[in-house]
C-alpha positions as CSV (number, residue, x, y, z in Angstrom):
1,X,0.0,0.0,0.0
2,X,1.3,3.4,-0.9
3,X,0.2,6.5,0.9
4,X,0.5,10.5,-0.5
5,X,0.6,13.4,1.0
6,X,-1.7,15.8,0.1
7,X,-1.7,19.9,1.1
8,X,-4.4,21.0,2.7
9,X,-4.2,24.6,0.8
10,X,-4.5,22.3,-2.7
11,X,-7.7,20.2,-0.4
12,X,-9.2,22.4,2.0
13,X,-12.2,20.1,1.8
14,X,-9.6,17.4,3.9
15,X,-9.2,20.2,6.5
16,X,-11.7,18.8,9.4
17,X,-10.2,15.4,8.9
18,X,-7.0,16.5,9.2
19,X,-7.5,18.4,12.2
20,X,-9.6,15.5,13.7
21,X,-6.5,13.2,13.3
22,X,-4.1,15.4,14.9
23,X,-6.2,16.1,17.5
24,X,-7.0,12.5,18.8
25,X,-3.3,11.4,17.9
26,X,-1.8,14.3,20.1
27,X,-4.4,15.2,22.5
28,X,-4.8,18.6,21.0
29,X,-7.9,20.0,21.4
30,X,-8.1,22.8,18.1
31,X,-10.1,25.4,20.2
32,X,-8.4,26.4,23.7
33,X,-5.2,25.1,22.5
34,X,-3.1,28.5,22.1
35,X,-4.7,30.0,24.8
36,X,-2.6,27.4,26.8
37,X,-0.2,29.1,25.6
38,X,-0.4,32.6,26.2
39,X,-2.0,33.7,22.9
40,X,-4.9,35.5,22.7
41,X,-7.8,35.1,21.1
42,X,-8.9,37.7,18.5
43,X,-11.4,36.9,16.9
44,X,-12.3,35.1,13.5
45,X,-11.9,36.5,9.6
46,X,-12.6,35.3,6.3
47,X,-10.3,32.4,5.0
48,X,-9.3,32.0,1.3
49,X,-11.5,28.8,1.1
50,X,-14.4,30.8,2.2
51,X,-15.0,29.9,6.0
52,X,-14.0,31.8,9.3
53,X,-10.0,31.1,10.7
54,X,-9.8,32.0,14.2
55,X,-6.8,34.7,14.9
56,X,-4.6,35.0,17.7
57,X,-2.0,37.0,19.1
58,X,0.6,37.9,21.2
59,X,3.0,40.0,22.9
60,X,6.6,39.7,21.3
61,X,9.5,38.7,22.9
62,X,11.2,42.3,21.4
């Protein structure tokens, strides 16, 4: 069996599998996970494929 990679900017429509794998292989839950981190939330824009991308931000280490 051969497997191929695929870009999920050539596919968008593999997008919510993709982040369903990654998120049950690595415990990642997609939403809360940057707050973790110290990001914050800023709210969501248009995406290039047409839905909403969440934005973050925060402070620079400068």
């Amino acid at each position: 069996m051969s497997y191929q990679t695929l870009s999920i900017r050539e596919h968008p429509e593999y997008l919510d599998r993709a982040v369903d794998y990654f998120s049950s292989k690595w415990g990642i839950d997609h939403i809360g996970y940057y707050e973790k981190y110290g990001w914050r939330f800023h709210g969501l824009e248009d995406s290039e494929w047409g839905d909403k991308s969440r934005v973050y931000e925060i402070k620079s280490c400068d």
